[in-house]
C-alpha positions as a LaTeX table, in Angstrom:
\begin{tabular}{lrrr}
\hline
Residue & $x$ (\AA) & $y$ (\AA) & $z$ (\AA) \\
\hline
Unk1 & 13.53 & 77.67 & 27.86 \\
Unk2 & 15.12 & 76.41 & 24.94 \\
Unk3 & 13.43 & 75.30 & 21.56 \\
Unk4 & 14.48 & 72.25 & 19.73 \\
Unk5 & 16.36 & 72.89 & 16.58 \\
Unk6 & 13.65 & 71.70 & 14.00 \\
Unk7 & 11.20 & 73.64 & 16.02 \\
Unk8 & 13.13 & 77.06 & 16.08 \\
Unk9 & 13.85 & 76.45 & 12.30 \\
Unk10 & 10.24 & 76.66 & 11.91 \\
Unk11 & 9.12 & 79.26 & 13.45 \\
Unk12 & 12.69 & 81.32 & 11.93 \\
Unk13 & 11.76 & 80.39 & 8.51 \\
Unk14 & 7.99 & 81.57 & 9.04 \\
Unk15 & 8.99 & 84.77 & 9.99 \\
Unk16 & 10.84 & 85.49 & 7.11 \\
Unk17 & 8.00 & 84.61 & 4.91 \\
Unk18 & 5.66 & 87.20 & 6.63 \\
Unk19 & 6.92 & 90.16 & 4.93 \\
Unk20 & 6.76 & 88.43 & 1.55 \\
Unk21 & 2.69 & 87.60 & 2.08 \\
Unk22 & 2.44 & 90.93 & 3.42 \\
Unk23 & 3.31 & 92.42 & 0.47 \\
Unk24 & 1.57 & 89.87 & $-1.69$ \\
Unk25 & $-1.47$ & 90.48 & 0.79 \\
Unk26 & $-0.71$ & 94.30 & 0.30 \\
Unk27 & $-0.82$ & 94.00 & $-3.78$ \\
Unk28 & $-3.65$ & 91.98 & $-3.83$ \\
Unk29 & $-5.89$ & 95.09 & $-1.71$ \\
Unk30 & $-4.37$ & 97.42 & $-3.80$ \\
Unk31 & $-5.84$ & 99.96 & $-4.25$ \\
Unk32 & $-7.49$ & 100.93 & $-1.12$ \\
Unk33 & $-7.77$ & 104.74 & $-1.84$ \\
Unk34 & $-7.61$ & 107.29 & $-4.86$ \\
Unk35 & $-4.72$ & 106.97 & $-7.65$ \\
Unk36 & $-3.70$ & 110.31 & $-9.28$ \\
Unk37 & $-2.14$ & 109.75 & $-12.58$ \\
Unk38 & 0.22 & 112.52 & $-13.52$ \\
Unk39 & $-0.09$ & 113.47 & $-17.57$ \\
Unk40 & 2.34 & 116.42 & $-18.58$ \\
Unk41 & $-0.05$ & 117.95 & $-20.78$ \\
Unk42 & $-3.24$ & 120.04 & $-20.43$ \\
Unk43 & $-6.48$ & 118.34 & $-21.09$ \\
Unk44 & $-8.23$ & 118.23 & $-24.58$ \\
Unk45 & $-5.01$ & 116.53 & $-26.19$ \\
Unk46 & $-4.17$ & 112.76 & $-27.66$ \\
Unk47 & $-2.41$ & 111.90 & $-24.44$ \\
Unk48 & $-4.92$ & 113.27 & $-21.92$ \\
Unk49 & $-7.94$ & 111.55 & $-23.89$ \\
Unk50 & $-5.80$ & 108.28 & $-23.84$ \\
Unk51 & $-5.23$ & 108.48 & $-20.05$ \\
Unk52 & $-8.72$ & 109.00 & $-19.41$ \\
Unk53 & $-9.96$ & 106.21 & $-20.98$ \\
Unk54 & $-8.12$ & 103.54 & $-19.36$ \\
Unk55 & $-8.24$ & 105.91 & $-16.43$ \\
Unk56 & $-12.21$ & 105.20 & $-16.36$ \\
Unk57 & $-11.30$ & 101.62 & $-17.15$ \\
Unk58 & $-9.04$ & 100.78 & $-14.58$ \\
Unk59 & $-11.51$ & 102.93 & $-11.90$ \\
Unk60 & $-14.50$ & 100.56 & $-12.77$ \\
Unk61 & $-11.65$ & 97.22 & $-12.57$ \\
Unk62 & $-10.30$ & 98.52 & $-9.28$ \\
Unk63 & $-12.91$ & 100.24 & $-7.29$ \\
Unk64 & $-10.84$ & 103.10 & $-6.64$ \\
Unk65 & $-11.38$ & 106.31 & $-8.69$ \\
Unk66 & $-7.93$ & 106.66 & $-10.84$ \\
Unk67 & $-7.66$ & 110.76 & $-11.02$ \\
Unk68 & $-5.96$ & 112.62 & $-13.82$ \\
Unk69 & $-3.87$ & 115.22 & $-12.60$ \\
Unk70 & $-2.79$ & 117.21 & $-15.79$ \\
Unk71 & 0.86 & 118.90 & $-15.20$ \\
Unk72 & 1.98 & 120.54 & $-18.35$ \\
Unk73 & 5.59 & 121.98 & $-19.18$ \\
Unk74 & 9.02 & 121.81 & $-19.61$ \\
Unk75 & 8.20 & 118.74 & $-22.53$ \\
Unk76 & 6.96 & 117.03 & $-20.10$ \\
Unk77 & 10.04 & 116.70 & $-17.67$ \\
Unk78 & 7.70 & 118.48 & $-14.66$ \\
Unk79 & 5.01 & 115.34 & $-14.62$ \\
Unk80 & 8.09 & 113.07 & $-14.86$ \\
Unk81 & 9.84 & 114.99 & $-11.82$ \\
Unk82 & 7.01 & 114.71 & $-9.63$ \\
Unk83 & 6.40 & 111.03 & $-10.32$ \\
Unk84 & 10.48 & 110.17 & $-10.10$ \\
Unk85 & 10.17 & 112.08 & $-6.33$ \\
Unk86 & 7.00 & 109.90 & $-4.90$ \\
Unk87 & 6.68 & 107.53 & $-2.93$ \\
Unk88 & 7.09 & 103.43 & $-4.87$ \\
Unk89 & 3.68 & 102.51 & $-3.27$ \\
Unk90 & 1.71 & 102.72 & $-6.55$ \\
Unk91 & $-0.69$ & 105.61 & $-6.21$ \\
Unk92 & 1.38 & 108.11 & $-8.29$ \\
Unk93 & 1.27 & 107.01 & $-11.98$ \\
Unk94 & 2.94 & 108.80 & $-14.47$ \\
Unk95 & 1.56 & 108.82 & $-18.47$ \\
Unk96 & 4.65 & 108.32 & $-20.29$ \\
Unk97 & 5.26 & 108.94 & $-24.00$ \\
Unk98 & 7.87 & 109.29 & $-26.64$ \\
Unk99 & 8.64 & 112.68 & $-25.16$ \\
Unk100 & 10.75 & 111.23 & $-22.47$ \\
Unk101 & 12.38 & 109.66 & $-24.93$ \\
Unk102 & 13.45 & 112.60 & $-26.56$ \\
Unk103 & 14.32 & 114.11 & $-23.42$ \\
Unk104 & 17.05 & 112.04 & $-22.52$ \\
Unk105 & 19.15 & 113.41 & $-25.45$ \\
Unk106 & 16.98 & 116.99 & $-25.60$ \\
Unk107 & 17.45 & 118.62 & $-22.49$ \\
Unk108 & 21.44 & 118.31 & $-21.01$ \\
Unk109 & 20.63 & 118.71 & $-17.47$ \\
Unk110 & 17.49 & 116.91 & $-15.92$ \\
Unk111 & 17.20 & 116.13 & $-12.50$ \\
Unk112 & 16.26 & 112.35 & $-13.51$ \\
Unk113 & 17.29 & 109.75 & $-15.68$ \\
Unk114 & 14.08 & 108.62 & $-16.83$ \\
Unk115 & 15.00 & 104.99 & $-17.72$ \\
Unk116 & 16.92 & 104.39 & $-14.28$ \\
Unk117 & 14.10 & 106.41 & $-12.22$ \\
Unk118 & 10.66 & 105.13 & $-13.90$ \\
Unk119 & 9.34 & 101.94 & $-13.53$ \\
Unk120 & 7.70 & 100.95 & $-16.88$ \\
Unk121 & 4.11 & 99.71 & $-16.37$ \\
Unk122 & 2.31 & 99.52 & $-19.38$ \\
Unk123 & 2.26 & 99.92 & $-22.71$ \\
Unk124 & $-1.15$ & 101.41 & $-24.07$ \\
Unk125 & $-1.24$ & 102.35 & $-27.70$ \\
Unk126 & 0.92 & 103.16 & $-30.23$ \\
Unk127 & $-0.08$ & 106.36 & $-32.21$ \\
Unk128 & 0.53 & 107.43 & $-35.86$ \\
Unk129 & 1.20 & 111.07 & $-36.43$ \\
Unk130 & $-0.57$ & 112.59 & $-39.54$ \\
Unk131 & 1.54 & 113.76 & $-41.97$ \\
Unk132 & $-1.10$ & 116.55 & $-43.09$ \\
Unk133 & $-1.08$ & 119.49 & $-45.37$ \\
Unk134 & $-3.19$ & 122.88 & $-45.53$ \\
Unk135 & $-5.50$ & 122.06 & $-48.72$ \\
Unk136 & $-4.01$ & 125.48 & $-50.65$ \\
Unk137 & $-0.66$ & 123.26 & $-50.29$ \\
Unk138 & $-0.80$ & 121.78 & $-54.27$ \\
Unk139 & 0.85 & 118.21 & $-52.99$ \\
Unk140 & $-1.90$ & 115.15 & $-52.66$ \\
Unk141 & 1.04 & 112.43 & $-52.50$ \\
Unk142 & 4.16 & 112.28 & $-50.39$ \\
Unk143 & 6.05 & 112.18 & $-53.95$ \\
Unk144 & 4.60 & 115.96 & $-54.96$ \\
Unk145 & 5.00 & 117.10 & $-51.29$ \\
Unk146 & 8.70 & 115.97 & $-51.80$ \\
Unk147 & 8.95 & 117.51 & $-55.09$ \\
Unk148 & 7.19 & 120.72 & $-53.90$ \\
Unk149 & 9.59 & 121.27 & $-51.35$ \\
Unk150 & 12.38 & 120.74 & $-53.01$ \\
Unk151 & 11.25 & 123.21 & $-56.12$ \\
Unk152 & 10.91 & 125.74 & $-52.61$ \\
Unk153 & 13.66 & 125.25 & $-50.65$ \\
Unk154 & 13.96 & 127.01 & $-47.34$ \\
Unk155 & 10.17 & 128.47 & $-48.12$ \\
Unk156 & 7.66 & 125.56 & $-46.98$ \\
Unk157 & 6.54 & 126.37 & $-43.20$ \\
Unk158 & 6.05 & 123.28 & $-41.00$ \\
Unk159 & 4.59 & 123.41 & $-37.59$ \\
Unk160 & 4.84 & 121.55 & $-34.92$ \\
Unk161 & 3.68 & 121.53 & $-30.86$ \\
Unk162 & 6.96 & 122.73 & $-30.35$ \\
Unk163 & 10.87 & 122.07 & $-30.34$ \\
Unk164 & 11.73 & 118.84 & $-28.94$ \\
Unk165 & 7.85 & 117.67 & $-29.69$ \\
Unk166 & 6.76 & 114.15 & $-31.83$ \\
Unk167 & 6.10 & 116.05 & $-34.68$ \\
Unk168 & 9.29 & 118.10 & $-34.66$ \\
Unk169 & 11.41 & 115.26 & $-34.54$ \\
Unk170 & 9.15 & 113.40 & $-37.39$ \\
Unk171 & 9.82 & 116.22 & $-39.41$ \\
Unk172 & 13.60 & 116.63 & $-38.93$ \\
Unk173 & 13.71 & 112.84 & $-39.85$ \\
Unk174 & 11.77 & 113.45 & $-43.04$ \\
Unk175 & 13.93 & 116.09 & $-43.82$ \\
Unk176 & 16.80 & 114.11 & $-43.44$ \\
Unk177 & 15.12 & 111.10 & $-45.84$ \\
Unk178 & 13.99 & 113.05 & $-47.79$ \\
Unk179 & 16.62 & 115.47 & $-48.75$ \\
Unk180 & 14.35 & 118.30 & $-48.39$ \\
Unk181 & 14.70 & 121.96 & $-46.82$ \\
Unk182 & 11.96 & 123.13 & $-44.85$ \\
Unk183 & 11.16 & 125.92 & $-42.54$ \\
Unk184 & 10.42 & 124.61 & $-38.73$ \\
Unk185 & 7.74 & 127.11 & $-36.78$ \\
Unk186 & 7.66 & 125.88 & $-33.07$ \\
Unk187 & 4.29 & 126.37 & $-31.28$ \\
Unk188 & 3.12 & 125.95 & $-27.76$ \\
Unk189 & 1.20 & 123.22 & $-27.98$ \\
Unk190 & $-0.89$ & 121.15 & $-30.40$ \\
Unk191 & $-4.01$ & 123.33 & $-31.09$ \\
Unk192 & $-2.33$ & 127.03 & $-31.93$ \\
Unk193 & $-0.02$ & 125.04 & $-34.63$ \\
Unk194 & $-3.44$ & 123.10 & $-36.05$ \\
Unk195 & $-5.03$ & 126.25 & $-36.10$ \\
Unk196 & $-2.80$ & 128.49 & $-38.03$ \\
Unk197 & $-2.20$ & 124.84 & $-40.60$ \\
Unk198 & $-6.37$ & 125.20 & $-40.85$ \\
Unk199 & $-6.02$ & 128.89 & $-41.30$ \\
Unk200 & $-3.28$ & 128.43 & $-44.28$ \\
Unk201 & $-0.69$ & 130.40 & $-42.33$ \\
Unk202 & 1.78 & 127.44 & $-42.12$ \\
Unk203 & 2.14 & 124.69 & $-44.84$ \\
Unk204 & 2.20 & 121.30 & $-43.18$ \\
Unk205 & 3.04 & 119.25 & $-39.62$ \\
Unk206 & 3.22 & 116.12 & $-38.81$ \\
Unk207 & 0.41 & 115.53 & $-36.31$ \\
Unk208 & $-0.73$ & 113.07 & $-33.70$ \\
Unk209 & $-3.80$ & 111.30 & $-35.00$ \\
Unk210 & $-6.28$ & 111.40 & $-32.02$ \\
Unk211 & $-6.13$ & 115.27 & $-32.18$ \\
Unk212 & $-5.98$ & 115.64 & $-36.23$ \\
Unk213 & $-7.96$ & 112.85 & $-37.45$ \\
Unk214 & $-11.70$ & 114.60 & $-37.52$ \\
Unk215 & $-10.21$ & 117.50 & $-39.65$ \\
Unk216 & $-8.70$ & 114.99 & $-42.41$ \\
Unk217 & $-12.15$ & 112.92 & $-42.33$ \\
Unk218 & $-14.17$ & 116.61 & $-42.88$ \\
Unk219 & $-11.69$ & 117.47 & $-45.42$ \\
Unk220 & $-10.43$ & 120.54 & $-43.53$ \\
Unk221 & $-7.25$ & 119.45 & $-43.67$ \\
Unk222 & $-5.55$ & 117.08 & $-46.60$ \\
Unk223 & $-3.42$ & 113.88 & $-44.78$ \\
Unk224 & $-0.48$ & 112.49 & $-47.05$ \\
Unk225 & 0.49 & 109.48 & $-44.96$ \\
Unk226 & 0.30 & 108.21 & $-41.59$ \\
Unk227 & 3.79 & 107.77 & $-39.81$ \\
Unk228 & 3.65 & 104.16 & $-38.51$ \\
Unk229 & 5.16 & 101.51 & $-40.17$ \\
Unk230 & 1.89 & 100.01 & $-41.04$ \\
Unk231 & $-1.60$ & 101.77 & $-42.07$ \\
Unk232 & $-3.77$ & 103.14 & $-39.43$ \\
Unk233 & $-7.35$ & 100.92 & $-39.40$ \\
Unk234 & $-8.71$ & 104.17 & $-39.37$ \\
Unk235 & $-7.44$ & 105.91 & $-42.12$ \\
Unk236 & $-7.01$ & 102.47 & $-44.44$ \\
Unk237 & $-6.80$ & 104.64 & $-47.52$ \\
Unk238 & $-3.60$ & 106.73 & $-46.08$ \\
Unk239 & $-0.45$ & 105.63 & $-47.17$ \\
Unk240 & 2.40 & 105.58 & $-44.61$ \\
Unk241 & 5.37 & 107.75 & $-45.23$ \\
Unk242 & 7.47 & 104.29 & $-45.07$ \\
Unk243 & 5.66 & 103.04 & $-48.55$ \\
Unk244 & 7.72 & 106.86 & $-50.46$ \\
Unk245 & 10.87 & 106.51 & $-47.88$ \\
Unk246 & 11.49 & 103.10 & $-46.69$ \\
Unk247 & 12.67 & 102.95 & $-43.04$ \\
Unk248 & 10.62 & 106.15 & $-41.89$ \\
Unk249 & 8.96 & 105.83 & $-38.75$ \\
Unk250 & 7.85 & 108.16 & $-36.00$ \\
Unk251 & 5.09 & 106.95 & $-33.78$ \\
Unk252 & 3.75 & 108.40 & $-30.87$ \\
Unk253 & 3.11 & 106.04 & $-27.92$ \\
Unk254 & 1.32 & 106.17 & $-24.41$ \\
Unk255 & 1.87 & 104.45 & $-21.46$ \\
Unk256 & 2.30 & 103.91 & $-17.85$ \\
Unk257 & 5.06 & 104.51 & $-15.52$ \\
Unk258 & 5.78 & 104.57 & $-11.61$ \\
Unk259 & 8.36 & 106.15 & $-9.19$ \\
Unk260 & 11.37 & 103.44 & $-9.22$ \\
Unk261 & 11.12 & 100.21 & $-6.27$ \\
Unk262 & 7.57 & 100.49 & $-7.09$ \\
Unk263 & 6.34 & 96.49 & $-5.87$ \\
Unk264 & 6.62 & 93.92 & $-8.65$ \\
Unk265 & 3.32 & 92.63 & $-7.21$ \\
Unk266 & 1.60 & 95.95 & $-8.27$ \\
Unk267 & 3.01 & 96.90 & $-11.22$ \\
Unk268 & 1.96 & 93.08 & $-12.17$ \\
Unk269 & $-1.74$ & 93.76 & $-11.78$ \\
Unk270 & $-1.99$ & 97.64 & $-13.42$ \\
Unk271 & 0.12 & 95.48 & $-16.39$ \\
Unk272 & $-2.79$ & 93.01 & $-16.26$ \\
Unk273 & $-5.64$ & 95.06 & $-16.43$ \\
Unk274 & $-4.15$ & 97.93 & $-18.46$ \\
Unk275 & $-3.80$ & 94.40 & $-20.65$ \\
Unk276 & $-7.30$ & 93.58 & $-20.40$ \\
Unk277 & $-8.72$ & 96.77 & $-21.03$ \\
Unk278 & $-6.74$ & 96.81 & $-24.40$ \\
Unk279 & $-8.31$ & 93.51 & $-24.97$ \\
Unk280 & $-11.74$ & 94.76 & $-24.35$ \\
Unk281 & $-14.26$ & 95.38 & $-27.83$ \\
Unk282 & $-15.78$ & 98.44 & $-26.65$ \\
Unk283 & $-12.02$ & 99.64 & $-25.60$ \\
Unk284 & $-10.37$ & 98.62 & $-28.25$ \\
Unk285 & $-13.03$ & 100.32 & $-30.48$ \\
Unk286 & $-12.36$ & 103.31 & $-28.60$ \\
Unk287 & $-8.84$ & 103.55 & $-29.82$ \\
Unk288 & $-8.91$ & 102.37 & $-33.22$ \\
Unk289 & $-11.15$ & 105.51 & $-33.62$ \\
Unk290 & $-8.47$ & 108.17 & $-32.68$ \\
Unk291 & $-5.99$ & 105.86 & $-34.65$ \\
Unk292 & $-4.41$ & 104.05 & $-31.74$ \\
Unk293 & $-2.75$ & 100.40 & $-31.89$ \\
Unk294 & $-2.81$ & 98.32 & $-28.91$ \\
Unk295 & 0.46 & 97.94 & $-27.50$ \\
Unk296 & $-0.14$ & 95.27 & $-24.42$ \\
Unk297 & 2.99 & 93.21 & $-24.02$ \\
Unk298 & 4.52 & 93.00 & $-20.36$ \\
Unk299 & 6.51 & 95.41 & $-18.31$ \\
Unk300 & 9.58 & 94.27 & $-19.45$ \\
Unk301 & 8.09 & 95.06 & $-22.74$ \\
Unk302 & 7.37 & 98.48 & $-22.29$ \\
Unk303 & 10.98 & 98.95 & $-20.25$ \\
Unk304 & 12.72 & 98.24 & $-24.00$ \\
Unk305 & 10.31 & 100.47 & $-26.09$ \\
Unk306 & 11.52 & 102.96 & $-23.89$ \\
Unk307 & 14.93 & 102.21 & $-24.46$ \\
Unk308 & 15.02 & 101.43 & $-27.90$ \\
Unk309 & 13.05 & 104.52 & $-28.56$ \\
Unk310 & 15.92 & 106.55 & $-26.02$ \\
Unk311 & 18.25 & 105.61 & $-28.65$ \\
Unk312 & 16.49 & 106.29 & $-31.59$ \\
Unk313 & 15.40 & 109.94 & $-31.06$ \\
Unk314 & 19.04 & 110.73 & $-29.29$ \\
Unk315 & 20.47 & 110.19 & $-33.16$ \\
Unk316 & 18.13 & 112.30 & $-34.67$ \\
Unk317 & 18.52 & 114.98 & $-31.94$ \\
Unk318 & 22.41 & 115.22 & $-32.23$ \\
Unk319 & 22.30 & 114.95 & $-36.39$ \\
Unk320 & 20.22 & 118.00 & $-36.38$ \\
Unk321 & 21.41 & 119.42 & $-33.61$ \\
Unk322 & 17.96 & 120.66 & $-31.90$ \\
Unk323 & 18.36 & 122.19 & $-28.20$ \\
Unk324 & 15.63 & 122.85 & $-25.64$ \\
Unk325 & 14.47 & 126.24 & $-25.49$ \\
\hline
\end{tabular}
């Protein structure tokens, strides 16, 4: 039997709109079962208490529990491997941050390329690192820090979470605008570096501020300036290091990212209520108590943070010529 032509048109152009709703149909359930969002860190941390917030947010918006699944080492670059090598259907997240940023440049042979293998999501917050100081160090102002330093060359400890970290690379920046000579004592991980800097074994680090923040506000520790280019909301009386060395900035920053060919449609609606959550007064309160400034924006948004901040770190990396260990 043979169709007429406007008939078979029809039905020809019909079909090839039924995989288009059936992704849109797909998105729209999604999701139907349990997300696990892989951080590269162990739990306690900045970024782990970032992802479980909007974790629990985006669980209660959904109606599908959104599990951490905390995957620390390498900097990192084991979260992001597991992530790059899942399946694009949305229910492996990864939590990505300045680190993979640093990466790029860091580490000479990954098994990735985080901008071509990561879809960006999300943006969530932005993050100031804490510029703080052991209270026997004599500095209260970035000025006497500088001019303590530079009356001890080669003798003022700084810690950091370890080579390659947020605060590392702050401080080789500082370094470099400030013309000062300091001695750089890698640690693994946040808390053994804050806890020698409480102790008075090392001198100063440059800190994220979700993990420092309660020790400046009991006066355990002493913070000189926050490292955004503006002042945190929660520390309004901080300077930033940018006010002493114009330009300076080294920011932490969270967000979401998701095994490349991930659907539009679904990266779309995490963007939206990621986006929403940020928006939300009890959330947003949240955050502005570890520090935190809402990112939002769109995907595309988050794709040239990323980038920019790719480009960034890689100068910084090279001029001081800091390898993985």
């Amino acid at each position: 039997m043979k169709l007429p032509r406007r008939k078979f048109l029809r039905l020809t152009a019909g079909a090839a709109a039924l995989p288009a709703v059936s992704r849109f149909a797909w998105a729209e359930s999604y999701p139907t079962r349990p997300v696990r969002w892989i951080v590269g860190y162990a739990a306690g941390g900045g970024n782990d208490i970032t992802a479980r917030l909007i974790a629990q947010w985006l669980t209660e918006r959904l109606g599908q529990p959104f599990l951490i699944e905390n995957r620390p080492g390498a900097g990192t670059n084991i979260a992001a491997e597991v992530v790059v090598n899942a399946p694009p259907d949305g229910y492996t997240l990864f939590f990505a941050n300045v680190a993979n940023a640093v990466n790029a440049t860091l580490y000479e042979k990954l098994n990735f390329d985080f901008i071509r293998d990561i879809t960006p999501v999300a943006g969530i917050i932005l993050v100031p690192n804490i510029m703080a100081v052991s209270p026997l160090v004599p500095a209260k102002t970035v000025p006497e820090f500088i001019a303590y330093a530079k009356a001890n060359p080669g003798r003022v400890n700084m810690a950091s979470a370890g080579i390659g970290t947020t605060g590392h690379l702050a401080g080789e920046l500082f370094q470099m605008m400030a013309g000062v000579n300091v001695v750089h004592v890698p640690y693994r991980g946040n808390a053994p570096a804050l806890s020698d800097l409480l102790g008075g074994q090392v001198e100063f680090m440059f800190a994220s501020a979700p993990s420092t923040i309660e020790y400046v506000k009991t006066g355990k520790l002493r913070a000189l300036a926050v490292t955004t280019t503006k002042r945190s909301e929660a520390l309004a009386d901080v300077p930033t290091v940018a006010e002493f060395l114009p330009g300076f900035e080294a920011s932490s920053w969270y967000g979401i990212g998701a095994p490349k060919n991930t659907p539009a449609e679904i990266v779309e609606k995490l963007n939206k209520e990621v986006n929403a959550g940020l928006a939300d007064a009890a959330m947003k309160a949240r955050f502005v108590g570890l520090g935190g400034i809402a990112i939002a924006g769109s995907p595309a948004d988050f794709g040239k943070l990323i980038a920019d901040e790719t480009e960034k770190w890689g100068k910084v990396v090279r001029a001081a010529n800091i390898k993985a260990q």
